[in-house]
C-alpha positions in Angstrom: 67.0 103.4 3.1 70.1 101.7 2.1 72.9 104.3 0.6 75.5 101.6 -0.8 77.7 104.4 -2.2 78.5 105.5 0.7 79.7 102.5 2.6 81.9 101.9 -0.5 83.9 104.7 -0.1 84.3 104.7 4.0 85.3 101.0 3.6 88.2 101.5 0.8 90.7 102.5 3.3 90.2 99.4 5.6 91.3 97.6 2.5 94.6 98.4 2.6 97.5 96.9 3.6 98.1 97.9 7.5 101.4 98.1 9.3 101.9 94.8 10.8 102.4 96.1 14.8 98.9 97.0 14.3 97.8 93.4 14.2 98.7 92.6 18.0 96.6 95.4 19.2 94.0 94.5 17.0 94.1 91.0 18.6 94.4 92.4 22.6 91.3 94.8 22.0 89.1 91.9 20.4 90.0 89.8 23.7 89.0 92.3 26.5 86.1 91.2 28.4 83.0 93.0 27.7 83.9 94.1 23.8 82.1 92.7 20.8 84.4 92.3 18.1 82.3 92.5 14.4 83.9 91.9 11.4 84.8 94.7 9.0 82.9 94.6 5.6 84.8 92.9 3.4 85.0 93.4 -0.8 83.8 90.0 -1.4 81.0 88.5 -3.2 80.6 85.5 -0.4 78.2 86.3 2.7 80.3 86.5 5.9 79.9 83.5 8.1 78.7 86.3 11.4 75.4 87.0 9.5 74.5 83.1 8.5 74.5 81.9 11.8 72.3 84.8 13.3 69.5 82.8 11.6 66.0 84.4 12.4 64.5 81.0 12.9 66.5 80.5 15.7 65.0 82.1 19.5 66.6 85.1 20.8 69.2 84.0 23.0 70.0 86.2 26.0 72.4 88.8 25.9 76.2 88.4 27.3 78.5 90.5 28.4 75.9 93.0 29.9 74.8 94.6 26.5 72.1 96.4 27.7 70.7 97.2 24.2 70.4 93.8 23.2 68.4 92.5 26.3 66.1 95.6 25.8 64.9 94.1 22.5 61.7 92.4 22.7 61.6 88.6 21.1 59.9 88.4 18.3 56.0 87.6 18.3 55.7 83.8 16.7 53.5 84.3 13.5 49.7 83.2 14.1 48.8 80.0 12.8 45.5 80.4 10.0 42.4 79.0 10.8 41.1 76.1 9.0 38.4 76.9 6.7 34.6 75.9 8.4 32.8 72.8 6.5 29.1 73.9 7.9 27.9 71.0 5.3 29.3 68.5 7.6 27.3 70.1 10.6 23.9 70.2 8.3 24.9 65.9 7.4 25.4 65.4 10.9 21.7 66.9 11.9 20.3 64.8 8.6 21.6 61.7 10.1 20.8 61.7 13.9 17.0 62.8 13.0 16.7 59.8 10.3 18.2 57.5 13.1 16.0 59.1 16.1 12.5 58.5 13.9 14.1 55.3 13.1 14.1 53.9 16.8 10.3 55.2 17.3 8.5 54.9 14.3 7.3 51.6 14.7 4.6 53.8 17.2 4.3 56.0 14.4 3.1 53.9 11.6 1.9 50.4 10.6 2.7 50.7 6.7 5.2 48.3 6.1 7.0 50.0 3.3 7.5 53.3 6.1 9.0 50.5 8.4 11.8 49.2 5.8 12.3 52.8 5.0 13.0 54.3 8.2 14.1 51.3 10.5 17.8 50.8 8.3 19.4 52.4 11.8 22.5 49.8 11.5 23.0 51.0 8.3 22.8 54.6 8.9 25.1 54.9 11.6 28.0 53.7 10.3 28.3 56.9 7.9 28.3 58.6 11.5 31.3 57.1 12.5 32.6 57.8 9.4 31.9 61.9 9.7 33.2 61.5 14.0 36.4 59.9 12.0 36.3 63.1 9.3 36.3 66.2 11.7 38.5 64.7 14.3 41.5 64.3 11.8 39.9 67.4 10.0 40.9 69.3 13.4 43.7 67.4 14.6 46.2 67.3 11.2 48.1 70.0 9.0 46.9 70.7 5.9 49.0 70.5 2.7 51.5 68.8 5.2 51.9 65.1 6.0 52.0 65.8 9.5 49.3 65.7 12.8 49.3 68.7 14.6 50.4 70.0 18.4 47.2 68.4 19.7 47.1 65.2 19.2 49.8 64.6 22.0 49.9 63.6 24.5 47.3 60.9 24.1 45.9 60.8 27.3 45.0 64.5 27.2 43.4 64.4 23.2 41.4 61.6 24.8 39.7 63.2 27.2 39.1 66.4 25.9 37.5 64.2 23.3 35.6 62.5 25.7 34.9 65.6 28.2 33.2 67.1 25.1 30.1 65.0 25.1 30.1 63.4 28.7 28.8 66.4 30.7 24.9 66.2 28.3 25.2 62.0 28.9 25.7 62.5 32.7 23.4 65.0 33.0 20.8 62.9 31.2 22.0 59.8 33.2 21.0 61.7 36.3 17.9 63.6 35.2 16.1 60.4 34.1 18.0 58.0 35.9 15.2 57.2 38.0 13.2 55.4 34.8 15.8 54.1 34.2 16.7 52.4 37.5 12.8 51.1 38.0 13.0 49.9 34.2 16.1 48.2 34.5 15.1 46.5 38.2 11.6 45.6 37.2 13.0 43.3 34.6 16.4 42.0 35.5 16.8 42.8 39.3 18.7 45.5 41.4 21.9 43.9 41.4 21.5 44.0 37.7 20.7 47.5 37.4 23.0 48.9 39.6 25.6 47.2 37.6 24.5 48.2 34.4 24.0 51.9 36.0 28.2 51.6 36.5 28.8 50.4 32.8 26.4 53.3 31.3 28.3 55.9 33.4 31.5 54.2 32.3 30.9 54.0 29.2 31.6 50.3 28.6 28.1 49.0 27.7 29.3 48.5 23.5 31.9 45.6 25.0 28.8 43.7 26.3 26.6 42.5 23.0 23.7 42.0 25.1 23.4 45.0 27.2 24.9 47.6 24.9 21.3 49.0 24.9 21.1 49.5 28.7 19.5 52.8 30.1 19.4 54.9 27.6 19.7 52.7 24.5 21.1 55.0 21.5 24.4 56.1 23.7 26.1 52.4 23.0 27.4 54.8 20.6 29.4 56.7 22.8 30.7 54.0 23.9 32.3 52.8 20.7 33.1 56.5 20.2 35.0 56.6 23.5 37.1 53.8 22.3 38.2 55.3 18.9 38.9 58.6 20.7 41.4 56.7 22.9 43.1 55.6 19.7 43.2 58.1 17.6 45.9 60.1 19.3 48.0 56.8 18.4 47.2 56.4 15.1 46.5 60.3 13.5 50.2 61.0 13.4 51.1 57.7 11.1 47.7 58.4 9.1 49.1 62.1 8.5 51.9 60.9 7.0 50.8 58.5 4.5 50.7 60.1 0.7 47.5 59.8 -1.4 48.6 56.3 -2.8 49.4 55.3 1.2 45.5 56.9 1.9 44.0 54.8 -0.5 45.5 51.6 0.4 44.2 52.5 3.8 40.7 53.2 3.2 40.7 49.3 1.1 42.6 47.8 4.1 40.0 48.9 6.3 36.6 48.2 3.8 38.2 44.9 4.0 38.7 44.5 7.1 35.3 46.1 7.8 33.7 43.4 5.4 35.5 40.3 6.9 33.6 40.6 10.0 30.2 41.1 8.3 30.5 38.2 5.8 31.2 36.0 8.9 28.3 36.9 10.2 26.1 36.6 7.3 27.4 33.5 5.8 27.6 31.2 9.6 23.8 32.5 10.2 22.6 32.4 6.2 21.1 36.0 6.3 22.3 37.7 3.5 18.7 39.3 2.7 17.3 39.3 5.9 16.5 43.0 7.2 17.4 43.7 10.4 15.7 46.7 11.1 11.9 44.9 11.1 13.4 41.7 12.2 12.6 41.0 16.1 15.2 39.5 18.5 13.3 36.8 19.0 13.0 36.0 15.2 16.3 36.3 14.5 18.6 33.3 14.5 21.4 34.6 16.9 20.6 37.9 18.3 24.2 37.8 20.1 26.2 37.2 17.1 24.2 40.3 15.3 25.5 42.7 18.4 29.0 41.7 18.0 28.5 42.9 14.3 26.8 46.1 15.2 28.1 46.9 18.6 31.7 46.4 18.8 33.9 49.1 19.2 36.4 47.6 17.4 34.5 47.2 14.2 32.9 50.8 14.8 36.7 51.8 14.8 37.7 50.8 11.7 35.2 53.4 10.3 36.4 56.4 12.5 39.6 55.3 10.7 38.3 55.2 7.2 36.5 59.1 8.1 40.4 60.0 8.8 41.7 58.5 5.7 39.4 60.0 3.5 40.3 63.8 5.4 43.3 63.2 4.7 42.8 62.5 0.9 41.6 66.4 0.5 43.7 67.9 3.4 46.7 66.7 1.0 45.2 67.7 -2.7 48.0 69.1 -4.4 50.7 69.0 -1.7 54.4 68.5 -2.8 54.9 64.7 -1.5 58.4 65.6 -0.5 60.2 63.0 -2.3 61.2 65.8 -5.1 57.7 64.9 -7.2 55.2 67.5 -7.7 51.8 66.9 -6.0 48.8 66.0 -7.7 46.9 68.3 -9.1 43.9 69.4 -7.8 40.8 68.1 -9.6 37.0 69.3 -9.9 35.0 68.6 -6.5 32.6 66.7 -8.6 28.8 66.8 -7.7 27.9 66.0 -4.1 24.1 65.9 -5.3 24.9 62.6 -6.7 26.8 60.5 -3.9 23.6 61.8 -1.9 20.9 60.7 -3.9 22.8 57.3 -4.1 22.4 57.3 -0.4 18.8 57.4 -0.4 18.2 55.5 -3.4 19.8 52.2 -1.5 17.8 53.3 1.7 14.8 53.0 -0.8 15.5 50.5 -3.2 15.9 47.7 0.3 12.6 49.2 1.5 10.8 48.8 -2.2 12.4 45.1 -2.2 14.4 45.4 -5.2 17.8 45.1 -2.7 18.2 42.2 -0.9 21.1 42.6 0.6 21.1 42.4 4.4 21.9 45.7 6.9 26.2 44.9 7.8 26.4 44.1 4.0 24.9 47.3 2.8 26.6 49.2 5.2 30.1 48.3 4.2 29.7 47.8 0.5 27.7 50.5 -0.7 26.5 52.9 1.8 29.4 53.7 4.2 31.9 53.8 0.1 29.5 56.3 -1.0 29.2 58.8 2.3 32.8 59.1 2.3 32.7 60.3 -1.6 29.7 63.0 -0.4 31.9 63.9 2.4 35.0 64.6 0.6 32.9 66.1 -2.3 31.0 68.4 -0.1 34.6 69.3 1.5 36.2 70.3 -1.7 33.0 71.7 -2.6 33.2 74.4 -0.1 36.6 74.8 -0.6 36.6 75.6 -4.4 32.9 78.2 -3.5 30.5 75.9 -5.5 26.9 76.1 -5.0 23.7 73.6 -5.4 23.7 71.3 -2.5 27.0 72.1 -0.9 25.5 75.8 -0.3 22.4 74.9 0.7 23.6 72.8 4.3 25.5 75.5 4.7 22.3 78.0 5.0 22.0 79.2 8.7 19.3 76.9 9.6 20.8 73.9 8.9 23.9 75.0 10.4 21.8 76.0 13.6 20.2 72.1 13.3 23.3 70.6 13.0 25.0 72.5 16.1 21.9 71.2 18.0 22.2 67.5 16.3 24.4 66.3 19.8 21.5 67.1 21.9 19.2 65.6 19.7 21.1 61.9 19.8 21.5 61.8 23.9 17.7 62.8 24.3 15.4 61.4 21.9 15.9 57.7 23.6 15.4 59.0 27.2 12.4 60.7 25.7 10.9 58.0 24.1 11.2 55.5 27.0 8.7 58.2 28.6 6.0 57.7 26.0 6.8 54.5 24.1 8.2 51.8 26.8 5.5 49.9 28.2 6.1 49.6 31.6 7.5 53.3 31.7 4.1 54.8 29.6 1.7 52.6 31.3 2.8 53.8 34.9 2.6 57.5 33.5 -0.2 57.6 30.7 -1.7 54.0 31.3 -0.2 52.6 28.0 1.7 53.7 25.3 0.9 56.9 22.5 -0.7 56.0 19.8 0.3 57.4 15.7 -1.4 60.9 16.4 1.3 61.5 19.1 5.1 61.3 17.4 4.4 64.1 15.5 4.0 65.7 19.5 7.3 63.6 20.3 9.4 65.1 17.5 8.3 68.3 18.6 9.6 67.5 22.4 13.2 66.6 21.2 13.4 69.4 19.5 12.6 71.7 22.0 14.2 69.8 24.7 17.2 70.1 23.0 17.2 73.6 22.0 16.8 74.0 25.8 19.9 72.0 26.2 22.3 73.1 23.8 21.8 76.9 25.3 20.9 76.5 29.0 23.7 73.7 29.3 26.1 73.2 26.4 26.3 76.9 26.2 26.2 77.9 29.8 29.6 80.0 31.0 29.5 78.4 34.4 29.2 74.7 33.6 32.0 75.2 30.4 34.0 76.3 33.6 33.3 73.7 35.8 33.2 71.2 32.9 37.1 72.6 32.0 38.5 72.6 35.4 37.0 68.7 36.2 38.9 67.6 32.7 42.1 69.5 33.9 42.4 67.6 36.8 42.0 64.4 35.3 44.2 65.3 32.6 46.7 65.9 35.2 46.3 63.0 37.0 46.1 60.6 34.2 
C-alpha cells in the first residue's frame, strides 16, 4: 500500500544543498565494482529516465555484478494466447458437401430418373465450394484476428506444408494399401502393368491432378488431394501478404481471383461451344474434348485460385471492425445477415439446372453463381456464430452434425474405394458376378458410413498411430 506522505518527508533533506567535498565521495562509491548506484527521488514532475528503460516488455536480462536477489527472481510467464472461437457450422457444411458429392459419383446405379441424375451428378460444381471452405479454415487457423498479420505457424513453409499434408495422408495410404490390390488388377487389366505400377507411384505421390487424363487413377475422388496438396504448399507463401491486405485490399482479391477463375472456364466453353451442356450426365465419349474438360476441372492451379478466394473471404470477417492502422477507425461491424438464404440459393441453382430452366454449363455455374454465393453462407454462418444467432447457424452446430462433419474426411477417401467393390464391372463381376442393382445403394451408403466411423476412431483417433504418424512428419520436416 503506497504511503506517499511518508516518502515526502524522508526525501526533503536530500534536497538540500550539500557541501561540495561530498560530491567526490559520492562519485568514488558509485564507481566500486559490485555497487548499484540508484538515483535519489527527485521533486520533479518528469519520470526519471532509470524506470523508462526497465520496460516490462523487454526479457529479463541476467543479473550482473553477482546480485544474488535479482537472479533469484523467476522470469515472468508470457501471457497465454486466446483460443479462436469454434465454427462447428463449417464442420456440419463440410459433411453436407462430401455426402452430396459421394451419392453423386454412384447414383447413376441408384436410379434411372433422369431428373435424379441432373440433380445429383453436378459433382464439378459442388466441389469447388470445398476448396473454397479447405481455403476458409486454413487461414481461419493460420492468421490473427483483428490484426493484419499471419500467425507463428505459417513459417517456415516447408514445415506448414507438411503438417498440412501429414494430416490427411496417413487415411489415403492406408486406403492405398488396404485396397490396393483392386486397384492394381483394375488398373493392369485395362492399361498394362507398366501402366499401373506407374500410376500406383503418382497416386502415392500425389501428382495424379497434373495428368488430365489419369487424375482419376486408383481411387478416383482423391485427385482432390492432389490439387489440395498443391495449395497447401502455397499457402505458407501467400497467407502472410493475404493477412495484410485491408477490407478494400480483400475485396479486390476475391474479384481478381473470380476473374481469373472465369478466364479459364470461358476458354473452355467458348473453343468447345458448350455453354449448356451438363457435364455431370454427359459421357466422355460424348463429349467433344474430354482432355480439355480435365484441364478445367482438375488442375491444381485453377483449384488454387479457390483455396485463395476461401482465405480472402476469412479474412473479410477475421478483420470486421479492426483499426486499419493508417489512423482511420475500422469499419463497423454489421448484422451477419441470414445464412438460410445464401443456402437455399445453393440448392435452388442445383435444382433449377436439373429442372431445365438453367442452362448454363457446370465450370460456368461454378464460378459465377455457386462458388460467389458459398463464400456469402460461409462468412454469414461465421459471423453468425460469432454474434450467438440461431435458425440454421445453430442447427449445424447440433452435436450430430458436428459428429458427421468430424467423420466427413473418412467419408471422401472411402466411398470411391467402396464403390469400385460393388459398382466397377470388372471389380463386381469377379466378386458378385455383376454389378448391384437400385435395391443395394441404400446398403452402400450404409457401408461408408460405418466404414468410416470405424476409421475415424480405430485410426484417425488411435494414440499409437498419432505417434507414429507425428514422429514420421518430424523427420521429414527436419530433413526438408
Amino acid at each position: 500500500m503506497l504511503r506517499p506522505l511518508a516518502p515526502a518527508a524522508r526525501a526533503a533533506p536530500v534536497c538540500r544543498p550539500r557541501p561540495t567535498p561530498l560530491r567526490p565521495s559520492l562519485a568514488a562509491r558509485a564507481a566500486r565494482p559490485g555497487r548499484v548506484q540508484l538515483p535519489l527521488p527527485r521533486p520533479s514532475f518528469a519520470p526519471a529516465p532509470a524506470p523508462a528503460r526497465a520496460s516490462p516488455r523487454l526479457p529479463p536480462r541476467p543479473a550482473a555484478g553477482g546480485d544474488a536477489a535479482a537472479a533469484a527472481a523467476p522470469a515472468p510467464e508470457p501471457a497465454k494466447k486466446p483460443s479462436k472461437p469454434r465454427l462447428p457450422g463449417l464442420d456440419s457444411l463440410r459433411f453436407f458437401l462430401i455426402a452430396y458429392i459421394g451419392v453423386g459419383h454412384f447414383v447413376s446405379f441408384a436410379t434411372r430418373d433422369a431428373f435424379l441424375l441432373k440433380l445429383f451428378t453436378q459433382v464439378n460444381v459442388w466441389v469447388g465450394a470445398f476448396f473454397v471452405l479447405s481455403g476458409y479454415v486454413a487461414a481461419y487457423t493460420a492468421t490473427e484476428i483483428g490484426k493484419f498479420e499471419a500467425g507463428p505457424r505459417v513459417k517456415p513453409a516447408g514445415a506448414y506444408a507438411i503438417a498440412r499434408i501429414a494430416g490427411f495422408y496417413p487415411l489415403f495410404l492406408l486406403v492405398n494399401v488396404l485396397f490396393g490390390a483392386m486397384f492394381v488388377f483394375a488398373d493392369a487389366a485395362y492399361n498394362g502393368p507398366i501402366a499401373a505400377a506407374f500410376h500406383g507411384l503418382l497416386s502415392a505421390t500425389l501428382a495424379q491432378a497434373w495428368f488430365p487424363a489419369h487424375a482419376e487413377i486408383w481411387n478416383a475422388p482423391t485427385w482432390f488431394l492432389s490439387a489440395l496438396a498443391f495449395a497447401m504448399v502455397v499457402l505458407p507463401h501467400t497467407l502472410p501478404w493475404i493477412a495484410s491486405l485491408r477490407k478494400d485490399g480483400l475485396k479486390k482479391l476475391l474479384l481478381a481471383l473470380t476473374a481469373a477463375s472465369l478466364l479459364g472456364k470461358l476458354a473452355y466453353s467458348y473453343d468447345l461451344g458448350v455453354w449448356t451442356i451438363m457435364e455431370g450426365v454427359t459421357s466422355a465419349k460424348a463429349h467433344p474434348n474430354i482432355l480439355l474438360w480435365n484441364v478445367t476441372r482438375f488442375h491444381p492451379f485453377y483449384n488454387l485460385l479457390e483455396v485463395l478466394m476461401g482465405a480472402a473471404a476469412a479474412r473479410m470477417v477475421m478483420v470486421d471492425g479492426a483499426d486499419n492502422g493508417d489512423g482511420k477507425a475500422g469499419e463497423e461491424k454489421k448484422a451477419p445477415g441470414s445464412a438460410l438464404l445464401p443456402a437455399l440459393g445453393l440448392l435452388g441453382i442445383t435444382a433449377a439446372r436439373a429442372a431445365g430452366w438453367l442452362q448454363l454449363n457446370d465450370p460456368l455455374t461454378r464460378a459465377l453463381l455457386f462458388v460467389p454465393l458459398f463464400i456469402v453462407l460461409v462468412m454469414r454462418l461465421h459471423r453468425n456464430t460469432l454474434a450467438g444467432a440461431k435458425g440454421l447457424t445453430a442447427l449445424l452446430g447440433t452435436k450430430v452434425l458436428t459428429y458427421l462433419g468430424t467423420i466427413s474426411f473418412p467419408i471422401f477417401i472411402l466411398h470411391g474405394a467402396i464403390g469400385q467393390v460393388f459398382y466397377k464391372k470388372i471389380i463386381a463381376t469377379k466378386l458378385w458376378g455383376g454389378v448391384m442393382g437400385p435395391g443395394f445403394f441404400p446398403a452402400y451408403c450404409a457401408i461408408v458410413l460405418a466404414a468410416a466411423v470405424a476409421a475415424q476412431h480405430l485410426f484417425l483417433e488411435n494414440k499409437k498411430v498419432q505417434e507414429v504418424s507425428a514422429s514420421i512428419t518430424k523427420k521429414i520436416t527436419a530433413a526438408v
